[in-house]
C-alpha positions as CSV (number, residue, x, y, z in Angstrom):
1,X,-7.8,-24.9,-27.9
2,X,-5.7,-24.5,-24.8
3,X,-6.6,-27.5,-22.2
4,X,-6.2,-27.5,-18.0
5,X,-7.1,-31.4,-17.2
6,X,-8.0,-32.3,-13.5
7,X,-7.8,-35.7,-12.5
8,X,-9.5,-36.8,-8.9
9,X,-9.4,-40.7,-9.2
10,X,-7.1,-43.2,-8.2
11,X,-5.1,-45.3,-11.2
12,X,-7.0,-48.0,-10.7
13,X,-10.2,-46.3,-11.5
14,X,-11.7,-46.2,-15.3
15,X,-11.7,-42.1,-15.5
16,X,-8.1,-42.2,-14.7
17,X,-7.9,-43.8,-18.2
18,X,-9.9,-41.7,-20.2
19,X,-7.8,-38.5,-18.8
20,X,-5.3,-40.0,-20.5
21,X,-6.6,-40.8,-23.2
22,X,-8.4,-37.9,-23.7
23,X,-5.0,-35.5,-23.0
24,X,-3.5,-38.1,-25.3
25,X,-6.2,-36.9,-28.1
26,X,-6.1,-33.4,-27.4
27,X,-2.2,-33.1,-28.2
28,X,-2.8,-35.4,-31.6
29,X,-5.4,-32.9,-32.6
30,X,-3.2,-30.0,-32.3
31,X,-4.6,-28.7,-29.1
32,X,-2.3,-27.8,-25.8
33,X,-2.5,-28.9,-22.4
34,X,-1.4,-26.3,-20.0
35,X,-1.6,-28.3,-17.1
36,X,-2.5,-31.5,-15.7
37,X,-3.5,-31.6,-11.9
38,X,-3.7,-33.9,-9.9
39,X,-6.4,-34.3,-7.0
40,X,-7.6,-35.9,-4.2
41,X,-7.1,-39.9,-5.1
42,X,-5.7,-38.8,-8.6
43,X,-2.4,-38.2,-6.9
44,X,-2.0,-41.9,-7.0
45,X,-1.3,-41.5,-10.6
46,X,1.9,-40.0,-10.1
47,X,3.3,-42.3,-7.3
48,X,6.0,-44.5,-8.2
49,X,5.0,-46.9,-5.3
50,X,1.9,-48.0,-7.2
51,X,2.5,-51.3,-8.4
52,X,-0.3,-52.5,-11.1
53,X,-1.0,-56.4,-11.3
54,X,0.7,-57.5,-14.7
55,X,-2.7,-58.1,-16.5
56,X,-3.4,-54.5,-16.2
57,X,-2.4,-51.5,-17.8
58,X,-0.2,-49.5,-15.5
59,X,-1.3,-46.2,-15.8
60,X,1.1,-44.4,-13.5
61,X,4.1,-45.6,-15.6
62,X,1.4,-44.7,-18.8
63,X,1.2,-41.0,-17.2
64,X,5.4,-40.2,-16.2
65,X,5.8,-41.5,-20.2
66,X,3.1,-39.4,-21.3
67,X,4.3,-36.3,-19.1
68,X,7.8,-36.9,-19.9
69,X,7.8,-37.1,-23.7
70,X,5.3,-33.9,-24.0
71,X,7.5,-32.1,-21.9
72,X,4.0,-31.4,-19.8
73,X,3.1,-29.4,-16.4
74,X,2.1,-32.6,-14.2
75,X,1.2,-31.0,-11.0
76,X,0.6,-33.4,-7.5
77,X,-1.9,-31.5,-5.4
78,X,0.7,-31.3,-1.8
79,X,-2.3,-31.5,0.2
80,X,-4.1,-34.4,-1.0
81,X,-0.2,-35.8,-1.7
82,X,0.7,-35.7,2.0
83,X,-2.8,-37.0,3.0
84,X,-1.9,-40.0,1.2
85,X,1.7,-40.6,2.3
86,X,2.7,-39.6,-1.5
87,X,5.7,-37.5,-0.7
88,X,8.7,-36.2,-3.2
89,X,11.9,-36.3,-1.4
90,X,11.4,-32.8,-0.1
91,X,8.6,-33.8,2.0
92,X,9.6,-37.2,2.9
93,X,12.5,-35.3,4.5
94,X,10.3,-32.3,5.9
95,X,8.4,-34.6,7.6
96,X,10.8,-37.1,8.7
97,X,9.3,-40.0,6.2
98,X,11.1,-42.8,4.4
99,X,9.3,-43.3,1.5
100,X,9.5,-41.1,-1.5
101,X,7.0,-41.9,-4.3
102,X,6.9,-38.7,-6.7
103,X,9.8,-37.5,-9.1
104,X,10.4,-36.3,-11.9
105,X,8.3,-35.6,-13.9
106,X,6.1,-34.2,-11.4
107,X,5.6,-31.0,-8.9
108,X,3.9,-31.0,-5.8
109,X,2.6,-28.0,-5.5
110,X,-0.8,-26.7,-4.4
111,X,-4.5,-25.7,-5.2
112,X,-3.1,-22.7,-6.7
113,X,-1.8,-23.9,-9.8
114,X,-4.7,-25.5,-10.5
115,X,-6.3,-21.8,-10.3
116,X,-3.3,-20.1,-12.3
117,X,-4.4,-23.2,-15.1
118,X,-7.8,-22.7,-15.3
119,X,-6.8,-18.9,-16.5
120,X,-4.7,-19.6,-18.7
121,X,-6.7,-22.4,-20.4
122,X,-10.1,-21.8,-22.6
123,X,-11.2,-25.6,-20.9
124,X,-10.8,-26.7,-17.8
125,X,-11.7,-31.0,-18.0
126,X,-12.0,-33.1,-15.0
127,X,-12.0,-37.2,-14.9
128,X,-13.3,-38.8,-11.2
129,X,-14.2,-36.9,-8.4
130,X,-17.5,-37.8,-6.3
């Protein structure tokens, strides 16, 4: 089965940890993930200026390794990224920022993909949200 995962909570918050472990489960059980999206507060999972209190599992570092070692599609929403000052270095530069707090492995890139996902998956999952 062929997976799109959306994520709309922050790191911090429990469904941000079953997304993981859930896209961690789908990939041991043979199934593909064709993208993971990121959304609303969930883009706080992929900034690198999160910084997790050291008797707590860090799930942003948790999601780059995850990404990164499954070679996956980690897609930042740019909307709800600039929203919440998480900018790439692109961005931070477009808009005349210092701080860049997404790299590699992930894309900002917008609603779209999330669209382009859904049809090319057979299950589209989401974590958070209100």
């Amino acid at each position: 089965m062929k997976f799109a995962i959306a994520l709309f909570s922050a790191a911090h918050a429990p469904s941000s940890r079953r997304a993981l472990l859930f896209a961690q489960a789908a990939l041991a059980g043979g199934h593909e993930i064709v993208r993971l999206f990121f959304y609303q507060d969930g883009v706080y999972n992929a900034s690198d200026s999160v910084v997790t209190p050291q008797d707590e599992l860090d799930l942003p570092k948790q999601w780059r390794a995850f990404v990164s070692e499954h070679q996956l599609d980690g897609v930042v929403c740019i909307a709800a990224a600039l929203r919440r000052g998480v900018l790439n270095e692109e961005e931070a530069g477009r808009y005349q920022r210092q701080a860049v707090a997404v790299s590699a492995p992930w894309e900002l890139s917008g609603l779209g993909q999330l669209h382009d996902a859904v049809q090319d998956a057979d299950r589209l999952i989401c974590f958070g949200g209100a």
